[in-house]
N, C-alpha and C positions, 0 to 999 in steps of 0.2 A: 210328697206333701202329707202332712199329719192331717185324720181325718177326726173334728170336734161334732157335735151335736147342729152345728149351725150347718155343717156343710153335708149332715146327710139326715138332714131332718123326716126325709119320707120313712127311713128307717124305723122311725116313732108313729107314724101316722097310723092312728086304727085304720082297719075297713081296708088297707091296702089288698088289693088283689094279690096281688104279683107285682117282683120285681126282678127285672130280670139280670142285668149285674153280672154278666159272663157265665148263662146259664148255658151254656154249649157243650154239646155233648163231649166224652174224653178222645184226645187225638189220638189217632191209630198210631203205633209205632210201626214204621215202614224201614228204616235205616238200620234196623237190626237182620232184617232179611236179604239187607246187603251186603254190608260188611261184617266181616269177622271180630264179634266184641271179645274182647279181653279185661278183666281187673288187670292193674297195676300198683306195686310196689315200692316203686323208687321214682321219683323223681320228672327223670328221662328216661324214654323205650329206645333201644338201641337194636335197627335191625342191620348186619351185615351179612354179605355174601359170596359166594365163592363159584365158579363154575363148578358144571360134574364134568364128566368124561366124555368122550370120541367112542368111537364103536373098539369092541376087544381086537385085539392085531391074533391074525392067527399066527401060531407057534409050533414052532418043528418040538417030535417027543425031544425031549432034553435041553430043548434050546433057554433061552433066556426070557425073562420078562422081560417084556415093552413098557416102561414105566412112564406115567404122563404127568405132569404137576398141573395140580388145578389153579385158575386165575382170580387173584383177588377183585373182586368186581363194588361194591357200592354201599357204603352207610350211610345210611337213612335213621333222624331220630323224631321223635314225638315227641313235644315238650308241652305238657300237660299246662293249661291256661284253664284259672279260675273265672266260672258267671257267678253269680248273685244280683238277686233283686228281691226287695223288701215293701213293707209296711206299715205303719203305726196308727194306732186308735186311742181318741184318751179313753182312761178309766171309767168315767159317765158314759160314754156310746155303749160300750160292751155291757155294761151294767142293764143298760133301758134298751139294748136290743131287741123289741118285740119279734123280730122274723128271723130272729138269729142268724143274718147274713153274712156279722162277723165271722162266725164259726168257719164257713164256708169260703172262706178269703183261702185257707191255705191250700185247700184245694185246687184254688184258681192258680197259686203258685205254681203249682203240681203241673199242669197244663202249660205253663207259662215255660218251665224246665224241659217236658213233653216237647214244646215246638220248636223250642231251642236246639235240642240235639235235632232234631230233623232238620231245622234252616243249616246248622253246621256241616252235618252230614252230606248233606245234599249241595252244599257250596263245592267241595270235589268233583262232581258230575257240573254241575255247571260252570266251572273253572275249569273242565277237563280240555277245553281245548285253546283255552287264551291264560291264564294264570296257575302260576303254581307246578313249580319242576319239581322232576324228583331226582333219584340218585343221578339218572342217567344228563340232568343238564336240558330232558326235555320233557311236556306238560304228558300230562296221564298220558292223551289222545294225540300220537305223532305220526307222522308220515317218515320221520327218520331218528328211527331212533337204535343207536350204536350197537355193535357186539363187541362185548371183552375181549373175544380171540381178533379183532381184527378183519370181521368176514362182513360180508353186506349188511346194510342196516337195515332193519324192517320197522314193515309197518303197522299201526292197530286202528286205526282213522281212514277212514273215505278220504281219498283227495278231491271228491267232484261231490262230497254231501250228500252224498243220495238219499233220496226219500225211503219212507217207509211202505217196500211194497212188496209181493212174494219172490220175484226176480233177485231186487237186492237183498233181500231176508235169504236166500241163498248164497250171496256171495260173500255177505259176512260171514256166515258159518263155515263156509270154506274157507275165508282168510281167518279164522280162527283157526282151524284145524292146523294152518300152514303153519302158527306158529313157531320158532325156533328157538332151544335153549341159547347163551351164549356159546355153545362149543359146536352149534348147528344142527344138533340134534334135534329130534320130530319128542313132543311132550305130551301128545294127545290129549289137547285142548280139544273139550265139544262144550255150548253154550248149553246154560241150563238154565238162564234167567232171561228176559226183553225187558228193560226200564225203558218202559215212557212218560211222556208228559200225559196229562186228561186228553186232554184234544187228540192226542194217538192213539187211547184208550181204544177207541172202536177199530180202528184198522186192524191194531192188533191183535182183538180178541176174535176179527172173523179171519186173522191170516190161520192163526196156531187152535184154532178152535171148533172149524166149520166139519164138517163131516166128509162133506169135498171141496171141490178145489174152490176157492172165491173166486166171481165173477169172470167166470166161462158157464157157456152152455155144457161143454162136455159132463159126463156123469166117472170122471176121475177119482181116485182116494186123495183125501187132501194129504200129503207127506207130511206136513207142518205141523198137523193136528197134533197138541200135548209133547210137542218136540222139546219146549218153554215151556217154564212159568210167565205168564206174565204180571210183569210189576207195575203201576199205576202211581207214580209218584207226582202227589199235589205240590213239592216244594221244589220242581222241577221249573227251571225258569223259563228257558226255552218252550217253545210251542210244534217244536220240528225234531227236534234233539231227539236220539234212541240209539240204545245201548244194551249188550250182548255182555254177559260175564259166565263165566263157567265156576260156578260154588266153587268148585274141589282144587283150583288152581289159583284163583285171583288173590293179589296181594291187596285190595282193601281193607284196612284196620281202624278198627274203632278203641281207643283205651279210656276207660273211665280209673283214672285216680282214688276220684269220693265220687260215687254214686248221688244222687239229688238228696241234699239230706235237709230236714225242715227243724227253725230252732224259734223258739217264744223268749221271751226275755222281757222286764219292764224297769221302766227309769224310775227310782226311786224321788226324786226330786220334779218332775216335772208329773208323773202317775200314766206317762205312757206306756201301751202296751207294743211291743216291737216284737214283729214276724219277720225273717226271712228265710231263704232258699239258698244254697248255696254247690256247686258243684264243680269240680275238675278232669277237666277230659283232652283228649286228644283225636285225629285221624288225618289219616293220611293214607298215602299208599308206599310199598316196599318193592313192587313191581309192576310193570303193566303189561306182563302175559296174562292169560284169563281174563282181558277186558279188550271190549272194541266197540266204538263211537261213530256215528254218522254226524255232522250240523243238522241234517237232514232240510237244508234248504237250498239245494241245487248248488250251493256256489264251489269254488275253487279251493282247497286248503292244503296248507303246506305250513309246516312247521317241524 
């Protein structure tokens, strides 16, 4: 909607105090300390993969090499999709803008871009257990999910949801560590992040935080203390959800195409003035070792 003098008349009025007009403080970016962001060049991101190797075959002096051929495993692409969202003012509003609110419109944009990558972002973790497969044919967060050699399938997801509590904050870290390459090899997955929602904020910060143990009498070291970072994500939809990722391994990717880029432009015939915002991005995931998910609401899961 094109905005004329009649529709934001407070804009004129002397003596206005304040107005406030999305004066909100600027959103944190959180989704960068999740995923791994990358620029992008082309078009479409194209990740594939291969197994590595089995352990070395010992070998008699002279004897022969043991030769293995590695397994073509999974292409995953990213197809970068365009947001924009815009504005227009006539020439008269901007002209008699006493409070220069106009000015401050692109900023709002700015914000508007800001929250956008974070709802996208964060739509993976909330999709991670009902929407959105990846190479392997199953959603981020599985209880079966395949190996290329043909060997048992594993898991990165609670199958009973478990809450968030120091017991189970142990046994995800152990089923992390279990993880296996496809060729069943140990990859030395350790978690180095906890994302939760607000409402988990506090458990979390006296599990991995306290100086001893939470809620015991005993005078224990707390082992959890700074084992994590933990993360605090407001675009987390869930209220039980929480999730373990190990930085140095996880396939989560962010690609931005065109970074948010802001453009002015006016219609010579009509005297508007026209703002928008414009940007091209992608994410997804390439694997889901380095990630493991709770529902964290007691129930049953399999997928």
């Amino acid at each position: 909607m094109a905005a004329y003098r009649a529709n934001f008349g407070d804009l004129l009025e002397p003596g206005l105090r304040k107005l406030f007009d999305d004066e909100f403080k600027d959103i944190p970016e959180v989704y960068s300390s999740i995923f791994h962001v990358m620029d992008s060049s082309v078009d479409v991101e194209r990740d594939s993969s291969i197994t590595g190797f089995s352990l070395l075959t010992q070998t008699a002096e002279g004897g022969p090499i043991s030769y293995e051929d590695p397994i073509q495993m999974y292409d995953v692409s990213y197809v970068h999709l365009k947001y924009t969202k815009g504005f227009k003012v006539s020439e008269e509003l901007v002209e008699d803008d006493r409070y220069n609110i106009i000015n401050k419109k692109p900023k709002a944009l700015a914000r508007s871009a800001r929250r956008t990558s974070e709802y996208l972002a964060a739509q993976v973790l909330n999709n991670a257990f009902s929407s959105g497969t990846g190479g392997d044919a199953k959603y981020l967060c599985s209880t079966a999910h395949p190996r290329a050699d043909g060997g048992t399938a594993q898991s990165n997801a609670s199958s009973t949801g478990v809450t968030l509590t120091e017991t189970n904050l142990n046994t995800a870290l152990l089923a992390m560590r279990g993880q296996l390459d496809d060729k069943g090899m140990k990859i030395g997955v350790k978690a180095s992040k906890l994302i939760v929602p607000p409402a988990l904020e506090k458990t979390a910060q006296i599990l991995t935080q306290s100086t001893l143990r939470s809620g015991t009498a005993d005078n224990d070291y707390n082992y959890y203390r700074g084992i994590v970072d933990v993360i605090s994500w407001d675009w987390l939809t869930s209220s039980t959800a929480w999730f373990l990722i190990d930085s140095s391994v996880h396939q989560l990717n962010w690609f931005w195409r065109i970074r948010p880029e802001f453009k002015q432009d006016s219609s010579f015939d009509t005297g508007m003035a026209l703002f928008k915002v414009r940007m091209r991005a992608s994410r997804g995931w390439s694997d889901w070792r380095g990630f493991y998910g709770s529902k964290g609401d007691g129930s049953a899961y399999s997928s």
